[in-house]
C-alpha positions as CSV (number, residue, x, y, z in Angstrom):
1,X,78.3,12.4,-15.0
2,X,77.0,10.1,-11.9
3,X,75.5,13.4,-10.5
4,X,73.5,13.4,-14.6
5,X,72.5,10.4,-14.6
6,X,70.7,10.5,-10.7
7,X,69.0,13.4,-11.7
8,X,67.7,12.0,-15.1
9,X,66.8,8.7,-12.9
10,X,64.4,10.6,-10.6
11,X,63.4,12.6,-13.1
12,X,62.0,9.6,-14.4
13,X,60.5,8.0,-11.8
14,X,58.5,11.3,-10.6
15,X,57.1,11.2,-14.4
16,X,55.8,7.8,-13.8
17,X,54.3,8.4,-10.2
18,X,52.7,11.7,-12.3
19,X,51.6,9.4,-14.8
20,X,50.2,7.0,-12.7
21,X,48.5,9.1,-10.1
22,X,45.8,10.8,-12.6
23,X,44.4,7.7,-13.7
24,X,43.3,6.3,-10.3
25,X,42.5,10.1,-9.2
26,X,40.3,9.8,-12.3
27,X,38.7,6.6,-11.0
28,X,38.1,7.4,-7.8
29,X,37.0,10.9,-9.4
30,X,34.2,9.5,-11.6
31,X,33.1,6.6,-8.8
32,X,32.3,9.9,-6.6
33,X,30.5,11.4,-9.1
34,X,28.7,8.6,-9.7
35,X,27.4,8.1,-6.0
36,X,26.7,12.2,-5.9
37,X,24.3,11.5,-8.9
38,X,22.6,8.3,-7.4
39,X,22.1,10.7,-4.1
40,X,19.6,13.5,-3.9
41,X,21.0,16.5,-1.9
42,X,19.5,17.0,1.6
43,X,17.6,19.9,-0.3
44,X,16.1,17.6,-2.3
45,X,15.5,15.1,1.0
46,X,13.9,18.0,2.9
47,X,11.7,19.0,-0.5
48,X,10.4,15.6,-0.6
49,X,10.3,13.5,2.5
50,X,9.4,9.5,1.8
51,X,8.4,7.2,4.0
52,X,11.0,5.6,6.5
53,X,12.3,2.0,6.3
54,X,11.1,-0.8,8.4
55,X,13.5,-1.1,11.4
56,X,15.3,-4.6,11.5
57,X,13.5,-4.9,15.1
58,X,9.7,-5.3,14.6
59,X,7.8,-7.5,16.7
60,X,5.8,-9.1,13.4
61,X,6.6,-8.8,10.1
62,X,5.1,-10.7,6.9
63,X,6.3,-9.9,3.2
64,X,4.0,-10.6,0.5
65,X,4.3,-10.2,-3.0
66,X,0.9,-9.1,-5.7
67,X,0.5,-9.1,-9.0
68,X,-0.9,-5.6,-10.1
69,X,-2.8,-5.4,-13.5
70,X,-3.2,-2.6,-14.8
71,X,-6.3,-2.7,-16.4
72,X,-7.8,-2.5,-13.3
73,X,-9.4,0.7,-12.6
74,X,-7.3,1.1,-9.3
75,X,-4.2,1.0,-11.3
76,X,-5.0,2.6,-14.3
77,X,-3.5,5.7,-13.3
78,X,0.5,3.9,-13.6
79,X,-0.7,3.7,-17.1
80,X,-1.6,6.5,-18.4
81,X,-0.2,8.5,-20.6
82,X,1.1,5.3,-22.6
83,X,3.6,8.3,-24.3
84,X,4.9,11.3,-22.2
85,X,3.0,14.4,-22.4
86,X,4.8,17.6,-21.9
87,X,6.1,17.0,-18.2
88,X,3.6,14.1,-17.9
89,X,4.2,10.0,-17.9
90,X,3.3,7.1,-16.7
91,X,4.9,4.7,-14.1
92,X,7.3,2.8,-16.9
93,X,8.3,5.3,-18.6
94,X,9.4,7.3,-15.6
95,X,11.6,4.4,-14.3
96,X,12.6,3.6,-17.8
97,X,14.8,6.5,-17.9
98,X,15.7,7.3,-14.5
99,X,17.7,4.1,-15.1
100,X,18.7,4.6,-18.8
101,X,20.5,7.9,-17.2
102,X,21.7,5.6,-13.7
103,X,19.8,7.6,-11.4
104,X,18.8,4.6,-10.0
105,X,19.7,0.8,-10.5
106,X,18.4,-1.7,-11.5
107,X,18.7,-5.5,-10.8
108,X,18.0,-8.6,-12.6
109,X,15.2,-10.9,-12.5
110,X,15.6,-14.2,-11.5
111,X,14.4,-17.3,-12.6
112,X,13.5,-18.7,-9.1
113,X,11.9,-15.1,-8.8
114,X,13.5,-13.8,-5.8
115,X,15.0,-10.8,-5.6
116,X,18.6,-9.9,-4.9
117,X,20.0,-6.4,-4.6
118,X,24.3,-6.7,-4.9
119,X,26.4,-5.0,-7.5
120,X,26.9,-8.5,-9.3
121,X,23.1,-8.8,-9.5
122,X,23.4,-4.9,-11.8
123,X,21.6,-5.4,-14.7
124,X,23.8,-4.5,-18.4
125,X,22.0,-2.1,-19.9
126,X,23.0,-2.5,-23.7
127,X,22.6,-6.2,-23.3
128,X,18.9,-5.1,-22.0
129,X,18.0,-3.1,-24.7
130,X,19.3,-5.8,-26.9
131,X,17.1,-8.5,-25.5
132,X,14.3,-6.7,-25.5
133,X,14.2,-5.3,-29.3
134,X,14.4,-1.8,-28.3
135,X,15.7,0.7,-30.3
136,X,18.5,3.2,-29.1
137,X,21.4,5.1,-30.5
138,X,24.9,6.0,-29.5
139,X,25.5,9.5,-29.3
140,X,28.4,11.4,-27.9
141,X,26.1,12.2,-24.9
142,X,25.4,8.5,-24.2
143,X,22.5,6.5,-25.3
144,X,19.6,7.7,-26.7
145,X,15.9,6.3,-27.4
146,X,12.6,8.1,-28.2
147,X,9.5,8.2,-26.3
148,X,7.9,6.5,-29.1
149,X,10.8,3.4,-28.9
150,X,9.9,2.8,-25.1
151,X,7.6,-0.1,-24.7
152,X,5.6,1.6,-21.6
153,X,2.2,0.7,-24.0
154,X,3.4,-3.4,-23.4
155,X,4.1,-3.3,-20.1
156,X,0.6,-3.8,-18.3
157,X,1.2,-5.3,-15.0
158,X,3.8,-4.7,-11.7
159,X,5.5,-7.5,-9.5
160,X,5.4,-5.8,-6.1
161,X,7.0,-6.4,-2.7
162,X,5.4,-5.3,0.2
163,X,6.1,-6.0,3.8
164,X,2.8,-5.9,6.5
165,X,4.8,-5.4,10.1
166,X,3.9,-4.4,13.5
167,X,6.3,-1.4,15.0
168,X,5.6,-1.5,18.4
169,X,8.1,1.6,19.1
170,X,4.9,3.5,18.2
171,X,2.2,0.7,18.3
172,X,1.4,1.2,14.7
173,X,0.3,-1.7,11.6
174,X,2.6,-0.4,8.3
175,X,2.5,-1.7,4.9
176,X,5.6,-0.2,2.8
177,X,6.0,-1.4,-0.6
178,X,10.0,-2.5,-1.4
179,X,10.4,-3.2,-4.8
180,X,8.9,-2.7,-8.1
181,X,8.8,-5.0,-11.0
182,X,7.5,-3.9,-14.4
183,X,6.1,-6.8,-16.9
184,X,6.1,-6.5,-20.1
185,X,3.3,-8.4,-22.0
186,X,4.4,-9.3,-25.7
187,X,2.5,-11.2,-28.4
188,X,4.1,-12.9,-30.6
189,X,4.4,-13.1,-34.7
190,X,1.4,-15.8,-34.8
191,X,-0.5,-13.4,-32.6
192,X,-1.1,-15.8,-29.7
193,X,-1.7,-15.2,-26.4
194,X,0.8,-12.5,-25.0
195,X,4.2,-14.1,-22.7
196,X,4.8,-12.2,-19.8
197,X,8.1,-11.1,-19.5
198,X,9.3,-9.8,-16.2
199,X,12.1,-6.7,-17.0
200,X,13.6,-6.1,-13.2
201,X,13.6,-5.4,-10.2
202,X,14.4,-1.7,-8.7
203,X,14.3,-0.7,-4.9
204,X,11.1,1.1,-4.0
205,X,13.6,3.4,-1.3
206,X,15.7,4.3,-4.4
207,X,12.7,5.2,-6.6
208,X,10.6,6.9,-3.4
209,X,12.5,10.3,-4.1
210,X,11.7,10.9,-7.6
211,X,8.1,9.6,-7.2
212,X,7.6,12.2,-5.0
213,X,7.8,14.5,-7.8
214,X,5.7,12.3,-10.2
215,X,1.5,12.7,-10.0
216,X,-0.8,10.7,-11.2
217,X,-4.8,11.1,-11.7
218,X,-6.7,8.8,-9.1
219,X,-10.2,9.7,-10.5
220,X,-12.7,9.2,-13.8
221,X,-15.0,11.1,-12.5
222,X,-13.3,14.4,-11.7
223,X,-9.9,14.9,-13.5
224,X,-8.8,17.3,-10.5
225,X,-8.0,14.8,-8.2
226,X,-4.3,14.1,-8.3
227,X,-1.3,12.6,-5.8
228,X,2.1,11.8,-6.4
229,X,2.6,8.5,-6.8
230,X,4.8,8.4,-3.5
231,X,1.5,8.6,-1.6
232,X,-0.6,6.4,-4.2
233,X,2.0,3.6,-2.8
234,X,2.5,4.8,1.0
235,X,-1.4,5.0,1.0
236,X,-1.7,1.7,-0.7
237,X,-4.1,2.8,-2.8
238,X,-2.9,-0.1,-5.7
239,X,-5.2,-3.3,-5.5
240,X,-3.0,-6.8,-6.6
241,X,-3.7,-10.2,-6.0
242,X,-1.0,-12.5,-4.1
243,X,1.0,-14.7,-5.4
244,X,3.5,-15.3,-3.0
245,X,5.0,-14.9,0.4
246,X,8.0,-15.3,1.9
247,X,8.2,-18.8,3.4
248,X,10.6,-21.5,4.5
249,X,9.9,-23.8,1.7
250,X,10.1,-20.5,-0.7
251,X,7.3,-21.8,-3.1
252,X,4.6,-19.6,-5.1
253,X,0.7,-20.7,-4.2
254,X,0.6,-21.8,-8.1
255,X,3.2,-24.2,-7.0
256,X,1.5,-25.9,-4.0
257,X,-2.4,-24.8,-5.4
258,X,-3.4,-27.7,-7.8
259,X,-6.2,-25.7,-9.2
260,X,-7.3,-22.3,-10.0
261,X,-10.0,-22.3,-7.4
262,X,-7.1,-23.5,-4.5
263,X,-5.3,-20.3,-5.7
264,X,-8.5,-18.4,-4.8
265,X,-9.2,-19.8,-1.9
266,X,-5.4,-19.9,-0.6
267,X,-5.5,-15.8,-1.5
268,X,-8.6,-15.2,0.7
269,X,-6.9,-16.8,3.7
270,X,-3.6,-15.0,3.5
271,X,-5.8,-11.8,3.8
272,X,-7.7,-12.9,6.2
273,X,-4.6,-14.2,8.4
274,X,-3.3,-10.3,8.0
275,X,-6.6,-8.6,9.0
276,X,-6.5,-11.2,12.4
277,X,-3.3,-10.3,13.1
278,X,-3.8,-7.1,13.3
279,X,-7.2,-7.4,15.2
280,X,-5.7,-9.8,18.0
281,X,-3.5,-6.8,18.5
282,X,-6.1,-3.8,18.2
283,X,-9.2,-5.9,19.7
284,X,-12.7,-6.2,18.2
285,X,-14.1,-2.9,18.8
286,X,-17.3,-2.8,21.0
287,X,-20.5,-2.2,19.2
288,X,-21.3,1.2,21.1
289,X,-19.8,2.7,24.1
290,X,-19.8,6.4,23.8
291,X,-22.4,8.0,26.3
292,X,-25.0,8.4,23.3
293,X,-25.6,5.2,23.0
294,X,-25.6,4.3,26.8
295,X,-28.5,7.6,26.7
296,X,-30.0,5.8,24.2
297,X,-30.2,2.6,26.0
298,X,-31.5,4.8,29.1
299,X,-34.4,5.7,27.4
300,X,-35.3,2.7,25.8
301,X,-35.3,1.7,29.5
302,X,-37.4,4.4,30.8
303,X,-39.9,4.0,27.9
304,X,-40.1,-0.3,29.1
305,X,-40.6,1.1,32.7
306,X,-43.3,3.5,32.0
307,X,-45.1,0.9,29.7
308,X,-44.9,-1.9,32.7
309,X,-46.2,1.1,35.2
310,X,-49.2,2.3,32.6
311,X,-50.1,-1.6,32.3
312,X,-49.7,-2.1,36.2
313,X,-51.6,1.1,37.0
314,X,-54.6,-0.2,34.5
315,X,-55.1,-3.8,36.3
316,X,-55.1,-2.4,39.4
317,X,-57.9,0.3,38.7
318,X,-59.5,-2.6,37.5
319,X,-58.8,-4.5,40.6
320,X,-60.4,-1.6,42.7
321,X,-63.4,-1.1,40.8
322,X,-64.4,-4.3,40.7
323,X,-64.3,-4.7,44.3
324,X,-65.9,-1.7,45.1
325,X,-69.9,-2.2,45.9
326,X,-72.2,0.7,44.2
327,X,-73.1,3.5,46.0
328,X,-77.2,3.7,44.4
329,X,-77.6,-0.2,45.5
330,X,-76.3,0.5,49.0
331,X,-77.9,3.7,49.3
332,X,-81.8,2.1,48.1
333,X,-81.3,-1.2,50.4
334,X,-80.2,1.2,53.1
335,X,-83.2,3.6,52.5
336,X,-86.0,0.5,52.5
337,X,-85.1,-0.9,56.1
338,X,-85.1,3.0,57.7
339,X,-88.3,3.4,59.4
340,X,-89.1,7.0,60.1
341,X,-90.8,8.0,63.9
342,X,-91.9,11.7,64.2
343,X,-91.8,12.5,67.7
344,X,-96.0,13.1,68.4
345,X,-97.4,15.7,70.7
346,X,-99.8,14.6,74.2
């Protein structure tokens, strides 16, 4: 009976260890899966390389953030198409569902406007949706929403973050972009001016690898020219004016500009202290140094010389023809005073 009763008693317990054991393996299961869909395969890497990351060692380093509108003509092309067509999309909409499927993910925007990437700073996608009035449904596949229910045609600008640094492993200037943040533009029922409303913030290094993939037109004037909008952002190619650097008081220029034409004026000089920078390091470039130009200079030379010489030549066969007495006055004076004596015979 004793012998029953162990038996049934670790019986028991290895049904509750069997029990147990599938749930966490299921955890731990799904969190790998997870990761593997986050993470291209080194197929994928080698397909389509990105730029590398800025090493924590850099001699200088300046992050600025721009505002980039759209409607400018060196933007336009992250706007069009405002719907997808065929395989084709713009900016938004790519990164719309590349995080509505967790591909990549994406992080909330702060009041204070600073960025932070930690798992607590995750956005909630339903409440998202939710805020925002978009329109989605639950299916047994997840959650779905039409092309036409994605509000890429409202969202006109981008909050970027780029950082200007100095590598001086290969003595090289580098702007990479580091994160994206699309604005959404909204008018409201009275049909006043439209609120901006930044949606968040997503890693440009998480995004680089599917941007790769992604073109984009660069040109009105012949419809041919295309780039992946990977190398429309390493080429910095965008055009956006500053609004903010990174600094110890962690203030925007609005908020220590009093005036629009301060902003201005505070924009030009942050430019301006980024093209010095780099020209203290490079040097002014001398005019012209090649040998052409030195040839060039020769001859100018040689045609001043030959001009001094022809003027220097001409006074002086001045010089000697004036001074020279003429040859019939000396020849008729000399001729007058000669007395001729023919020898006579006796």
């Amino acid at each position: 009976m004793k012998r029953l009763l162990s038996i049934l008693f670790i019986a028991l317990l290895c049904t509750d260890m069997v029990s147990a054991q599938p749930a966490a393996r299921l955890r731990e299961q799904a969190k790998k899966q997870q990761q593997t869909t986050q993470r291209l395969s080194l197929r994928a890497q080698i397909s389509f390389p990105t730029q590398k990351s800025a090493g924590e060692d850099v001699a200088w380093r300046r992050d600025i953030y721009r505002e980039l509108d759209l409607n400018n003509e060196a933007n336009a092309g992250l706007y069009y198409p405002v719907e997808p067509i065929g395989q084709q999309m713009n900016l938004f909409t790519y990164i719309f569902k590349l995080v509505l499927r967790r591909a990549i993910p994406a992080y909330e925007y702060r009041l204070d406007g600073n960025e932070v990437f930690d798992e607590a700073s995750k956005i909630n996608l339903k409440a998202f949706l939710d805020n925002y009035h978009i329109y989605y449904e639950r299916t047994d596949r997840g959650t779905h929403i039409d092309d036409s229910d994605i509000p890429s045609r409202e969202v006109t600008a981008y909050y970027i973050k780029e950082s200007a640094y100095y590598d001086d492993h290969n003595a090289m200037f580098h702007t990479k972009v580091l994160a994206l943040c699309p604005i959404l533009k909204r008018e409201d029922d009275f049909g006043d001016a439209a609120t901006s409303y930044p949606l968040f913030w997503v890693r440009y290094d998480d995004l680089a690898p599917y941007l790769t993939k992604q073109t984009i037109m660069t040109s009105n004037l012949n419809n041919a020219a295309t780039m992946s909008v990977d190398d429309f952002f390493t080429k910095n190619m965008y055009r956006g004016k500053i609004y903010k650097t990174t600094n110890m008081l962690g203030k925007t220029i609005a908020q220590y500009c009093p005036n629009d034409s301060a902003i201005a004026k505070e924009q030009r000089k942050i430019e301006k202290q980024l093209k010095d920078v780099q020209q203290s390091v490079w040097g002014k470039p001398e005019p012209k140094d090649s040998l052409d130009s030195i040839a060039q200079l020769d001859k100018k030379a040689a045609r001043t010389l030959a001009k001094r010489n022809r003027r220097a030549t001409r006074s002086k066969a001045i010089k000697v023809k004036a001074s020279r007495p003429s040859r019939s006055s000396s020849v008729s004076s000399g001729s007058s005073a000669r007395v001729t004596v023919r020898r006579q015979r006796h």
